[in-house]
C-alpha positions as CSV (number, residue, x, y, z in Angstrom):
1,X,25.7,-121.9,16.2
2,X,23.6,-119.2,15.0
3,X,20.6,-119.3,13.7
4,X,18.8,-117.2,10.4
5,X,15.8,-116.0,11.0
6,X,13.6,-115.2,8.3
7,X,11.5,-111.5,8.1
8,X,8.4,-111.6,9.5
9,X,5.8,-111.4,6.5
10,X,3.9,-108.4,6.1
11,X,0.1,-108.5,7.5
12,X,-2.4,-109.9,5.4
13,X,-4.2,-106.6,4.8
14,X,-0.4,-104.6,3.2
15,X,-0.2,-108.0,1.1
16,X,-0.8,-106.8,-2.7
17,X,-0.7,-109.0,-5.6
18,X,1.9,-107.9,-8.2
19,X,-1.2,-107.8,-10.7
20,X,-3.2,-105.3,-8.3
21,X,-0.6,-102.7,-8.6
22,X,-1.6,-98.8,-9.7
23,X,-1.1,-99.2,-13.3
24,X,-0.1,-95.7,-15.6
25,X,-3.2,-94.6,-17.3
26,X,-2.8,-93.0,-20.6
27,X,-6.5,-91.7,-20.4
28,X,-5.3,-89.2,-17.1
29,X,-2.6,-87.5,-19.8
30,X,-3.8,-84.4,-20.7
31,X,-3.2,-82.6,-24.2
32,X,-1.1,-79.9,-23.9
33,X,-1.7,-79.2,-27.5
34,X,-3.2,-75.6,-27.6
35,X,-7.1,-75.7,-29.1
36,X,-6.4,-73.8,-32.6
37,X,-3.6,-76.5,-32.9
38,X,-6.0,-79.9,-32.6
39,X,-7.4,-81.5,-35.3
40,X,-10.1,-84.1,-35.5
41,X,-10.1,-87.6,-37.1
42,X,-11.9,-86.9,-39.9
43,X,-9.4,-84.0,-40.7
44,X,-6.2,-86.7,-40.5
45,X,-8.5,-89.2,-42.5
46,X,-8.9,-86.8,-45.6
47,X,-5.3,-85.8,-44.9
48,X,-4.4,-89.3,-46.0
49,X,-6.8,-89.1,-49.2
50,X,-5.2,-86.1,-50.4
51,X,-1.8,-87.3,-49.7
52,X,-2.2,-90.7,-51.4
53,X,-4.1,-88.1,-54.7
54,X,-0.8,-86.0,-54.5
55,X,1.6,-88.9,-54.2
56,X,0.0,-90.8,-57.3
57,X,-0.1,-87.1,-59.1
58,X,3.8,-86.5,-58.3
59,X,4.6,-89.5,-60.2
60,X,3.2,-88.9,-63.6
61,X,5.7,-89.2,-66.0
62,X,5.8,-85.9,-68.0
63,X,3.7,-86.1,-71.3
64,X,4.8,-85.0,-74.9
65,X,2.6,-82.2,-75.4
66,X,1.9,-79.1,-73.9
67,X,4.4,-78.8,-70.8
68,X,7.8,-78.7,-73.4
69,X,6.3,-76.2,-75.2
70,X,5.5,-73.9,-72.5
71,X,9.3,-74.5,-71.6
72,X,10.8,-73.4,-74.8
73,X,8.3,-70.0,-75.1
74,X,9.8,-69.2,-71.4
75,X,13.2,-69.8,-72.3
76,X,12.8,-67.6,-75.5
77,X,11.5,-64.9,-72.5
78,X,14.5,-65.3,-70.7
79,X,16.9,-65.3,-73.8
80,X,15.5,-62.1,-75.2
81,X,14.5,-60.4,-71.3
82,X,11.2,-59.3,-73.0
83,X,7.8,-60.8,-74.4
84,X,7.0,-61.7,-77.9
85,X,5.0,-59.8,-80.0
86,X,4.4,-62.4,-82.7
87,X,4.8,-65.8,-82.7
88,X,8.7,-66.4,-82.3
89,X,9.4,-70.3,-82.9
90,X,7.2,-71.8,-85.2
91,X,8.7,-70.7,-88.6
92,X,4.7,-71.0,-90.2
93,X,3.6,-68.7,-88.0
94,X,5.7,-65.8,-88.5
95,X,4.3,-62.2,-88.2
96,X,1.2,-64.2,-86.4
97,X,0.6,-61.0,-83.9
98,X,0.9,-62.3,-80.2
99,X,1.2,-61.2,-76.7
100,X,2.2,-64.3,-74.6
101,X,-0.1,-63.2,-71.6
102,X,0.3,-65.9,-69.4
103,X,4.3,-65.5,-69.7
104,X,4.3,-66.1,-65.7
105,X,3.7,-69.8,-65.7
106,X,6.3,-70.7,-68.8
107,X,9.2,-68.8,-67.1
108,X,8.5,-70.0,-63.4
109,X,8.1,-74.0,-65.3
110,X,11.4,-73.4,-66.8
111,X,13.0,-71.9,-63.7
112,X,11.9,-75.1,-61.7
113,X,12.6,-77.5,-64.3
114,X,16.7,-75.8,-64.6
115,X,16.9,-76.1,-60.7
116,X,15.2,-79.7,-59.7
117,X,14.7,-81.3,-63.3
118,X,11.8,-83.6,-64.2
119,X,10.7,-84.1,-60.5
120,X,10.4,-80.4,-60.2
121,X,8.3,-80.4,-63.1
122,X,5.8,-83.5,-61.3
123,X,5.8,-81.8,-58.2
124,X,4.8,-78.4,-60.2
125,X,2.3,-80.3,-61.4
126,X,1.1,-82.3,-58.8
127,X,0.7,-79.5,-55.3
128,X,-1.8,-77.5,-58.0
129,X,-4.1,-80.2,-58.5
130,X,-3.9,-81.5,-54.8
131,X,-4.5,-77.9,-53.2
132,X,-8.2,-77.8,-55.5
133,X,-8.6,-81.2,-53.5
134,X,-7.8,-79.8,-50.2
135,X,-9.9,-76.7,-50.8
136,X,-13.0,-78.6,-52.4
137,X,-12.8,-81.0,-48.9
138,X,-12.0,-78.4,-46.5
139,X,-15.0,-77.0,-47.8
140,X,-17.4,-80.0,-47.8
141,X,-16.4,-81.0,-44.5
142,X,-16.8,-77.9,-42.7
143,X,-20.5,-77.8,-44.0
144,X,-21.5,-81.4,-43.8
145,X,-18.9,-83.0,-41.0
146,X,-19.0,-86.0,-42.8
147,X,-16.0,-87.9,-43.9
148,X,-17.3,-90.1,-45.8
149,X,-19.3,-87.4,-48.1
150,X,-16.3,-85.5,-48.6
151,X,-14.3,-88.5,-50.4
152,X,-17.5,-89.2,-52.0
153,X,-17.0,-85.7,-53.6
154,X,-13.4,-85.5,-54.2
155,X,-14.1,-89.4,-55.6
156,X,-16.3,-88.1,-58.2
157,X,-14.6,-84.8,-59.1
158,X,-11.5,-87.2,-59.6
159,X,-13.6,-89.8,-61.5
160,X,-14.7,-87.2,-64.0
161,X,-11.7,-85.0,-64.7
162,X,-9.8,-87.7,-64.4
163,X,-8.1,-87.2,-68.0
164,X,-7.7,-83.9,-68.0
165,X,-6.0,-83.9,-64.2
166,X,-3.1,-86.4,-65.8
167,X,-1.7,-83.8,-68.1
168,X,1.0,-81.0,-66.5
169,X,-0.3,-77.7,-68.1
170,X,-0.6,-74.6,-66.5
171,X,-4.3,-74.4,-66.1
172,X,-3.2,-76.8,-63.1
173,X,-2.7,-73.5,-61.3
174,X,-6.0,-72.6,-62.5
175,X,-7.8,-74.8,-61.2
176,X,-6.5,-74.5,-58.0
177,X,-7.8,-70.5,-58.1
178,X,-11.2,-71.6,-59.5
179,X,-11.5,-74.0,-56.7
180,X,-11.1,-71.2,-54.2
181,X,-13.1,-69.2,-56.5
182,X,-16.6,-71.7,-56.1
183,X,-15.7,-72.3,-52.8
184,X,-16.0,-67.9,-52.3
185,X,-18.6,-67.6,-54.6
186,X,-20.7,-69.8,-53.2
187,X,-20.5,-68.6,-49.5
188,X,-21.4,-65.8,-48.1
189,X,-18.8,-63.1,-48.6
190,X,-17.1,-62.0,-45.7
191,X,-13.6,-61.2,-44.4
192,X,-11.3,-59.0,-45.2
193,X,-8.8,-61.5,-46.3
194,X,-11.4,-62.6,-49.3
195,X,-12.0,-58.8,-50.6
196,X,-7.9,-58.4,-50.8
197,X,-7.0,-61.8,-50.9
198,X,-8.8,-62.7,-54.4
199,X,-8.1,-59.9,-55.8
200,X,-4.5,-60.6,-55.8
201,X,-4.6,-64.1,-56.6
202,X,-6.7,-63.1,-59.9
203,X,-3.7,-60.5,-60.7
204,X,-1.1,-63.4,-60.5
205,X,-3.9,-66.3,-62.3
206,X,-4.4,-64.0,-65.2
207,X,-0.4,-64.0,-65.8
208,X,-0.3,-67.8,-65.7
209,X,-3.0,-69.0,-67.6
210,X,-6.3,-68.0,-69.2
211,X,-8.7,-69.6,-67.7
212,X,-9.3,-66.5,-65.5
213,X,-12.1,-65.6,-67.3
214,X,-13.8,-69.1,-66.0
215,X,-13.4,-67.7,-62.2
216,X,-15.0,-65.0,-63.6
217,X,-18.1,-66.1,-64.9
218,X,-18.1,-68.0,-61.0
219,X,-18.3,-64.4,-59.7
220,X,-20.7,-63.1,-62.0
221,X,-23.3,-66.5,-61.6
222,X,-23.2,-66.1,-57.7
223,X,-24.3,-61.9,-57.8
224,X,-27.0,-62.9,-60.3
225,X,-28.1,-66.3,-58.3
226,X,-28.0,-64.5,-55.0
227,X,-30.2,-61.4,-56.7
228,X,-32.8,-64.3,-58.0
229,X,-33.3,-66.1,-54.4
230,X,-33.9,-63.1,-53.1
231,X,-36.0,-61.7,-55.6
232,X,-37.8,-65.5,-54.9
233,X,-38.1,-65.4,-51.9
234,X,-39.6,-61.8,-51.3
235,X,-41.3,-61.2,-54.4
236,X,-39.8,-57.9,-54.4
237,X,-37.6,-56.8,-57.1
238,X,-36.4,-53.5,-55.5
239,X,-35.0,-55.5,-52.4
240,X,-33.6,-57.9,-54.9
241,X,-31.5,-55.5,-56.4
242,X,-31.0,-53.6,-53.4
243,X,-29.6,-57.1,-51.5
244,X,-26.2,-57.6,-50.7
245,X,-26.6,-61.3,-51.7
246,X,-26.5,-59.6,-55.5
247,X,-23.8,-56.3,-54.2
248,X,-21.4,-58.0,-52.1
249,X,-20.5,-60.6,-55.2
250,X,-21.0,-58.3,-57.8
251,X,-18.2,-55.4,-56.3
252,X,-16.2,-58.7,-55.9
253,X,-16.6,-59.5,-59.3
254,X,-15.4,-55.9,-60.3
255,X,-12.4,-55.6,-57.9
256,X,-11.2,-59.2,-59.6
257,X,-11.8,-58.3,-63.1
258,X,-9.9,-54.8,-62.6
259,X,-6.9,-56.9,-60.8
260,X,-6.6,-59.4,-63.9
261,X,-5.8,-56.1,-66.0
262,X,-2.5,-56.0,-64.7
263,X,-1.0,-57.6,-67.3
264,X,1.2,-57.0,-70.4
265,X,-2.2,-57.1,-72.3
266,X,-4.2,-55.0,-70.4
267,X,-7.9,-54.4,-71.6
268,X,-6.8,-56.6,-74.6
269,X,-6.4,-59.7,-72.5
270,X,-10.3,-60.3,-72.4
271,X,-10.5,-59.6,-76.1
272,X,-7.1,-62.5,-77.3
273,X,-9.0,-65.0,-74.6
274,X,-12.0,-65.3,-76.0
275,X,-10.2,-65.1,-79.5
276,X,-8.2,-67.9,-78.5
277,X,-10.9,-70.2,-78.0
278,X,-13.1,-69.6,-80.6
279,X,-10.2,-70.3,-82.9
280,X,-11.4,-72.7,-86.0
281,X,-7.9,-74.6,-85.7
282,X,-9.1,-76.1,-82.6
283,X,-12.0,-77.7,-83.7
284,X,-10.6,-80.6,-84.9
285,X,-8.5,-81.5,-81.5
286,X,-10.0,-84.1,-78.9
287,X,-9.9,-81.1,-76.2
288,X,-12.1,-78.9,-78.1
289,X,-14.4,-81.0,-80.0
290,X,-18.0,-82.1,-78.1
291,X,-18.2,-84.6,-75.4
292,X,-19.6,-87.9,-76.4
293,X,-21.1,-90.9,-74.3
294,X,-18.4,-93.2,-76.6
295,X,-15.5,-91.8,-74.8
296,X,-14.7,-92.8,-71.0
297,X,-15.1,-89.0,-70.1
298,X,-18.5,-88.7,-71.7
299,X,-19.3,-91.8,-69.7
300,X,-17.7,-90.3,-66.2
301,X,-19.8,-86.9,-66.8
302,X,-22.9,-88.7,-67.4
303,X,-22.8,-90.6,-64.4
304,X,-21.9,-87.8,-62.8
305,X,-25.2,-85.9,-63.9
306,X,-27.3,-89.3,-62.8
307,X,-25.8,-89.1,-59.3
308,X,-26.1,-85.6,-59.1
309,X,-30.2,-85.8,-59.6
310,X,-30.1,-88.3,-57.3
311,X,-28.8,-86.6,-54.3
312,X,-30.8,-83.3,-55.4
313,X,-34.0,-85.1,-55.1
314,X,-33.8,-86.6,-52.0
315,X,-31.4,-83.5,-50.1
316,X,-33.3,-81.3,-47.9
317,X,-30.8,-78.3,-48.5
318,X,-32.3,-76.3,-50.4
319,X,-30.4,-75.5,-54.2
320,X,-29.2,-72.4,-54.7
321,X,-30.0,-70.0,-57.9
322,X,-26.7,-70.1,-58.2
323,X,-25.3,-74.0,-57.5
324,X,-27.9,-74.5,-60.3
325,X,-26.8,-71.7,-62.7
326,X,-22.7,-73.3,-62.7
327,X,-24.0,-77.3,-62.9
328,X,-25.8,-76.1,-66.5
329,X,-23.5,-73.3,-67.2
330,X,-20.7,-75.7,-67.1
331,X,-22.2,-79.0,-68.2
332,X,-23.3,-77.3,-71.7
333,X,-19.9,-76.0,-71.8
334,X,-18.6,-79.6,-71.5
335,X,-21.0,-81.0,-74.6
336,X,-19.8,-78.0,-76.3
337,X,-16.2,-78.7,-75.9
338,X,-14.7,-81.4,-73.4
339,X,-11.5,-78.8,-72.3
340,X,-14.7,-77.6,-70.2
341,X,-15.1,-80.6,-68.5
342,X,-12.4,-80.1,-65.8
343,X,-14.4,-77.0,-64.4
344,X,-17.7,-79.2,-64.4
345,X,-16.2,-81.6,-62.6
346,X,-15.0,-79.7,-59.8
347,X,-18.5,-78.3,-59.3
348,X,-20.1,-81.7,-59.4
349,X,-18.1,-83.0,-56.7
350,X,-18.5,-80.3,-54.4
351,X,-22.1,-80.2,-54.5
352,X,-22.7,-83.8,-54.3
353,X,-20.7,-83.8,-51.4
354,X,-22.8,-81.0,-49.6
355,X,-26.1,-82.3,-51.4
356,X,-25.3,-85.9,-50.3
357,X,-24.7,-85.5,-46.9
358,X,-28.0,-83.6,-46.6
359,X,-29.7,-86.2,-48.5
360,X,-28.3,-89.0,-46.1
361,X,-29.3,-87.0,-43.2
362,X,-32.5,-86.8,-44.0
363,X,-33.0,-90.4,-44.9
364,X,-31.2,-91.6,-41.7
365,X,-33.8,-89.6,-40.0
366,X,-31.2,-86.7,-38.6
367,X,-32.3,-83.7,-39.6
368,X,-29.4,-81.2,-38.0
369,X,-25.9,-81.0,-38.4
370,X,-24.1,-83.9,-36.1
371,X,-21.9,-82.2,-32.7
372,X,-18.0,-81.0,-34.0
373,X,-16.3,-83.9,-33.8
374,X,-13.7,-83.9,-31.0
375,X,-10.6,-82.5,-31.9
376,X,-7.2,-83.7,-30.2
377,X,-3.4,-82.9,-30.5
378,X,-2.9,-86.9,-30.9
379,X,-5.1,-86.4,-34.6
380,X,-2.4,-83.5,-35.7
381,X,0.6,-85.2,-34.8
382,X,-0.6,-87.8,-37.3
383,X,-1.6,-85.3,-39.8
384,X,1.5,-83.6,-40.0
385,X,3.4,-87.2,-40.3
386,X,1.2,-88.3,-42.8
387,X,1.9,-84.9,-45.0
388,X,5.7,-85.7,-44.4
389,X,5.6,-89.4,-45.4
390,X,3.8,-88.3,-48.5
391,X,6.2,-85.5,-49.1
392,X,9.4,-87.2,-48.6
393,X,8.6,-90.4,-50.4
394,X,7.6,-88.5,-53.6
395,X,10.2,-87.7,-56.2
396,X,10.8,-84.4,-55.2
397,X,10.6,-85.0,-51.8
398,X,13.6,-87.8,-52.2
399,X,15.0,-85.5,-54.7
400,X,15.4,-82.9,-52.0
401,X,16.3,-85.3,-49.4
402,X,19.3,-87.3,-51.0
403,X,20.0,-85.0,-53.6
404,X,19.1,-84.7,-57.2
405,X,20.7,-87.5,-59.8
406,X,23.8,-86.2,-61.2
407,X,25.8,-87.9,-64.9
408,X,24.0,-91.4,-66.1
409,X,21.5,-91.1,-63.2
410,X,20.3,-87.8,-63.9
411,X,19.8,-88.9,-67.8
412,X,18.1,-92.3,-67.0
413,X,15.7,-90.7,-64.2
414,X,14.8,-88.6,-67.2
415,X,14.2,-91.3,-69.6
416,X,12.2,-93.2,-67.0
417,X,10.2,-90.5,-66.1
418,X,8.7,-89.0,-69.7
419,X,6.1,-90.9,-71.3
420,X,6.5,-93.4,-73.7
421,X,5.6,-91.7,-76.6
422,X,7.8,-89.5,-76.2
423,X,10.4,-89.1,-79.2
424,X,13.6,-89.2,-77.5
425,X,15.5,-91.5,-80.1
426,X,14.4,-89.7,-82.8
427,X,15.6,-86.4,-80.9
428,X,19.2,-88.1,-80.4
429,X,19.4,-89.2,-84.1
430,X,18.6,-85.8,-85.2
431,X,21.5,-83.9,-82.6
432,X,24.0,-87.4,-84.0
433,X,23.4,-86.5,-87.8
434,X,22.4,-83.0,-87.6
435,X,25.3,-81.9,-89.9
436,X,24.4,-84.8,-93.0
437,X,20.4,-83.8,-92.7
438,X,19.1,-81.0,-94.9
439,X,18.2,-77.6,-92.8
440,X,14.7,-76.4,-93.1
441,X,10.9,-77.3,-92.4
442,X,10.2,-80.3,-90.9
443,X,6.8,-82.0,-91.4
444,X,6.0,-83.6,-87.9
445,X,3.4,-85.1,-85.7
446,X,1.4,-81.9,-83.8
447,X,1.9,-83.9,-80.6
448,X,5.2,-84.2,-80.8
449,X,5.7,-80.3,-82.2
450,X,6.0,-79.1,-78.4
451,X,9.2,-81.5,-77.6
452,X,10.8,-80.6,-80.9
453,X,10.5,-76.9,-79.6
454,X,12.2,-77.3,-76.4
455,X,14.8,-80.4,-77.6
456,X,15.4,-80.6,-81.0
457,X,18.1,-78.9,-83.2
458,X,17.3,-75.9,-84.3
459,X,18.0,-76.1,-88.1
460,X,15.3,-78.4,-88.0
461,X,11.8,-75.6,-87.9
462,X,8.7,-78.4,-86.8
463,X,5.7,-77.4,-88.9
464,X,3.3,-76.9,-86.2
465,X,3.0,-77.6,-82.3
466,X,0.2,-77.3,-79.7
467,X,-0.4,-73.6,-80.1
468,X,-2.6,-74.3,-83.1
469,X,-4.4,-70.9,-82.5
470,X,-1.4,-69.3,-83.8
471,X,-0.9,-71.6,-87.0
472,X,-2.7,-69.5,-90.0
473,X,-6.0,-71.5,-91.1
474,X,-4.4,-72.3,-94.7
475,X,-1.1,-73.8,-93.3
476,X,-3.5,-75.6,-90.8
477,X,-5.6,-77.1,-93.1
478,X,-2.9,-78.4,-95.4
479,X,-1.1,-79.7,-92.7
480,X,-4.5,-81.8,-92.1
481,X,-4.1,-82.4,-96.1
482,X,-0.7,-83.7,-95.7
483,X,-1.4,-86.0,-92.6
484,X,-2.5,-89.1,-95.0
485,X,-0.2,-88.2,-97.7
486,X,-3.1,-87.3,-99.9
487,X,-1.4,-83.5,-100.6
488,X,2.1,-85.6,-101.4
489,X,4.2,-84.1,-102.9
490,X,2.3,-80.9,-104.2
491,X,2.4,-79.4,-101.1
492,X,5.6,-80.9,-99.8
493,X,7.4,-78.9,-102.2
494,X,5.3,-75.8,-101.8
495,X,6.3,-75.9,-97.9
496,X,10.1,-76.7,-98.6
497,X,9.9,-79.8,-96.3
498,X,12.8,-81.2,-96.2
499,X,12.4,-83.9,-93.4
500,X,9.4,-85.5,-92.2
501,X,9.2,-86.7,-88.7
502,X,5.8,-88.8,-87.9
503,X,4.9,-91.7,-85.4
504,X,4.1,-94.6,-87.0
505,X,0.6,-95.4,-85.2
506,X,-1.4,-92.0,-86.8
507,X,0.2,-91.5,-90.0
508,X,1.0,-94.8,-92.0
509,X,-0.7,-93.5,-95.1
510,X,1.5,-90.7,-95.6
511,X,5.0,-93.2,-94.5
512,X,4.1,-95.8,-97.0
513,X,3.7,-92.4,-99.8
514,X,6.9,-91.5,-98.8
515,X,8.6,-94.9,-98.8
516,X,7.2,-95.2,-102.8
517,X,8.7,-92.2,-103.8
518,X,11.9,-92.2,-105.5
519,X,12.3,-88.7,-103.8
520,X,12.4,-89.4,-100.3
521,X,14.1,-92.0,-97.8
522,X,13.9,-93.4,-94.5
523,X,17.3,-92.8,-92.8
524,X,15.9,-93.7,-88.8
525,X,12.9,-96.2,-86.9
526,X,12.6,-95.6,-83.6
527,X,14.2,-99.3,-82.2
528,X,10.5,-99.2,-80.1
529,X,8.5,-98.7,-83.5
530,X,7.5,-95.3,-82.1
531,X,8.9,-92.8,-84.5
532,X,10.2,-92.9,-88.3
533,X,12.4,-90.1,-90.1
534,X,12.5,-89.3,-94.3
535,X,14.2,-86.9,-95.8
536,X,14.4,-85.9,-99.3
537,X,17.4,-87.2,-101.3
538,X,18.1,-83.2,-102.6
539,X,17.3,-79.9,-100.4
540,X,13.7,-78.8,-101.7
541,X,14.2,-75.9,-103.9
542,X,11.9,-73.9,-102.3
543,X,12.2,-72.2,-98.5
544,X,10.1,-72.7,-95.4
545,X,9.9,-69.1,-94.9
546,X,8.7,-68.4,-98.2
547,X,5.8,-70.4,-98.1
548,X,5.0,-68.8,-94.4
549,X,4.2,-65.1,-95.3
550,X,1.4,-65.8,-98.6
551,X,0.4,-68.7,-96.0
552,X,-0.2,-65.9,-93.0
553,X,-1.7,-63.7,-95.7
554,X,-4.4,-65.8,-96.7
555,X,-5.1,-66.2,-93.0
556,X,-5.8,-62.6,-92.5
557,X,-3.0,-62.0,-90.1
């Protein structure tokens, strides 16, 4: 019978407990990620702000003003394969002289809102406003390597343009270019990609929107603010002027200003900017009037001022001529007339970014700069997921993904994705019943006038829309006659208005005149309340285009 014999165990000193095995070490790995490749934390950190600032921006529903306007004005471009020389779609404006400058930015609208729809439109909208954020915080944090003080400046910039940031206009894309415009200005200029690479964005900004002229004046305030420090510093006047802190910006300023010529306009585009907004139409308007302390935005700006002096007084860093020169520059402009407001804000937040930092420094008893934070390739493969998580989960990004809506889906994504106001019901009764509705001018809401433009039937001509520097100043200020129904009907039938389109919020002294007149009826309400259409029971005798020439006459045009 044989016996098993068991294996000799191993001597006491080869014995290893499972426990006290070599375990992997993910400390040994080493980053294979090349250095211009890396990334720190603080750079995947403010990744995620900005994402989260472009994701909320990507899903504003479109609003009812300015955006369809710009859209029918660039599909009149493309219809007619040239630009307008006087106002073509507002009946009441006709021989109005005008040379639609910024024709760039309503054709490129209209060709992304024909390929990808609404979402196009919010993502046009949306990568403007983000890249000022990226720019303003790429700037902070390379000067201050602080995180935290460069959300606290995109915080505040947000906080105080707020408003204006929610509406999709082209000055987004301006303010984009004036953020990389202060961010220039400000530093020292060098590189050869800033003396060609400005240049050529101010050629493309002038064909998009005004607001040109506003990088301009950024140019002009850092040649004269770096000519005062130095005169302040040397007492020298000759070496002031001699400087390149007053040269360098000032040829920039010229090479920029010569690029914005190329334009339809040419020299006249500096001339019809400055006309535009000193245009008396637009002092009654919420945009153009002065800020107050009674409205949320005169609140945000003067906090923003408080916090501002705050982090001045304690900062070490010294203020700049120039810093100084913008923060009043702008902030009078903003009393003067809150469309300023959105310039002001993104110079507050930058410098209380930089100015804060310093400031906390100082008071934590750290006088220098901290180390570079350690970059590593771990921090950019988050960064890049976290800009496509934000991408793909926006409506364009899911458009392009899955595919945009097509039949029912593609009209309901639009319905649910214009704002509220918007008149769509009214637009569909007018289309439904265009044929039993008398042709001609149609009294409407000034908000709405922009939708009617791009949507409405055309038989229908809206009195006036958002380009109310175009409207003559006597058809402007009877349309503000008309608004309570105080003009009714005297200047009804000297218009030829034949249908009056109004929402019922702003203008319920001129809808109960028209519901007592025997002249006039309601045919439609909106089913939300929003909207109510009257027309007159017989065609008014006299014609909208009639009443459009005396009326552009008296305005001197």
């Amino acid at each position: 019978m044989s016996t098993i014999t068991e294996p000799s165990p191993l001597p006491r000193e080869e014995q290893q407990p499972a426990d006290d095995r070599p375990k992997a070490d993910a400390s040994m790995l080493e980053d294979q990620f090349p250095d211009w490749l890396k990334v720190s934390r603080g750079v995947t950190i403010l990744t995620g702000v900005i994402g989260i600032i472009y994701f909320c921006l990507a899903r504003l529903a479109i609003r009812n003003t300015d955006v369809w306007g710009h859209l029918a004005y660039g599909r009149w471009i493309i219809e007619h394969g040239r630009l307008p020389r006087t106002e073509p779609l507002m009946t009441l404006s006709q021989g109005v002289p005008w040379l639609d400058v910024a024709w760039l930015g309503k054709v490129a609208g209209l060709w992304v809102f024909d390929r990808f729809g609404v979402a196009g439109l919010q993502f046009l909208h949306a990568v403007p406003i983000t890249f000022a954020f990226a720019v303003l915080a790429w700037a902070m944090y390379r000067q201050t390597r602080s995180t935290g003080w460069t959300i606290a400046g995109l915080f505040l910039f947000g906080a105080i343009d707020y408003q204006q940031l929610l509406i999709q206009r082209p000055q987004d894309f301006g303010l984009a270019c004036f953020a990389i415009t202060l961010v220039g200005g400000l530093r020292r200029v060098t590189g050869r990609s800033v003396w060609i690479g400005l240049p050529l964005m101010f050629a493309v900004w002038a064909n998009i929107h005004g607001s040109f002229l506003v990088g301009l004046t950024v140019l002009a305030t850092a040649a004269v603010g770096g000519g005062l420090d130095v005169l302040w510093r040397t007492r020298d006047p000759i070496r002031a002027v001699r400087s390149s802190e007053l040269w360098r910006p000032l040829l920039l300023l010229q090479l920029c200003a010569a690029a914005a010529l190329l334009n339809p306009a040419g020299l006249r585009i500096y001339a019809d900017a400055v006309r535009i907004s000193a245009n008396p139409n637009l002092s009654v308007l919420l945009d153009w009037s002065p800020l107050t302390l009674r409205v949320p935005q005169g609140m945000a700006f003067a906090a923003g001022v408080v916090l501002l002096a705050l982090v001045f007084r304690w900062s070490p860093r010294r203020l700049r001529t120039a810093e100084i020169l913008l923060l009043v520059g702008f902030g009078c402009g903003t009393m003067w007339s809150v469309r300023m407001i959105v310039w002001f804000g993104c110079v507050a937040g930058y410098l209380f970014g930089v100015h804060g930092a310093a400031a906390w420094r100082a008071a934590c008893g750290r006088g220098a700069l901290p180390a570079p934070p350690e970059r590593r390739g771990l921090w950019t493969v988050a960064t890049v997921g976290l800009v496509w998580i934000f991408f793909a989960y926006s409506p364009f990004g899911l458009q392009r993904i899955h595919g945009m809506p097509q039949g029912p889906d593609e009209a309901e994504y639009f319905v649910d994705n214009v704002v509220e106001r918007t008149p769509l019901a009214a637009v569909e009764y007018l289309h439904e019943h265009a044929d039993n509705l008398p042709a001609g001018l149609m009294y409407n809401s000034q908000e709405w006038g922009d939708f009617l433009l791009w949507a409405g039937p055309r038989k229908f001509q809206p009195f006036v829309s958002s380009h109310v520097h175009l409207i003559p100043k006597e058809v402007w200020d009877d349309y503000l006659e008309m608004y309570d129904g105080g003009a009714f009907p005297e200047k009804f039938d000297r218009y030829g208005v034949n249908t009056v389109l109004v929402d019922t919020t702003n203008y319920m002294g001129l809808i109960r005149t028209l519901r007592d007149s025997d002249k006039w009826r309601e045919v439609f309400q909106d089913p939300a309340g929003l909207a109510v259409l009257f027309v007159r029971n017989s065609a008014a005798p006299v014609a909208a285009g009639e009443a459009a020439a005396p009326a552009a006459e008296a305005a001197g045009h």
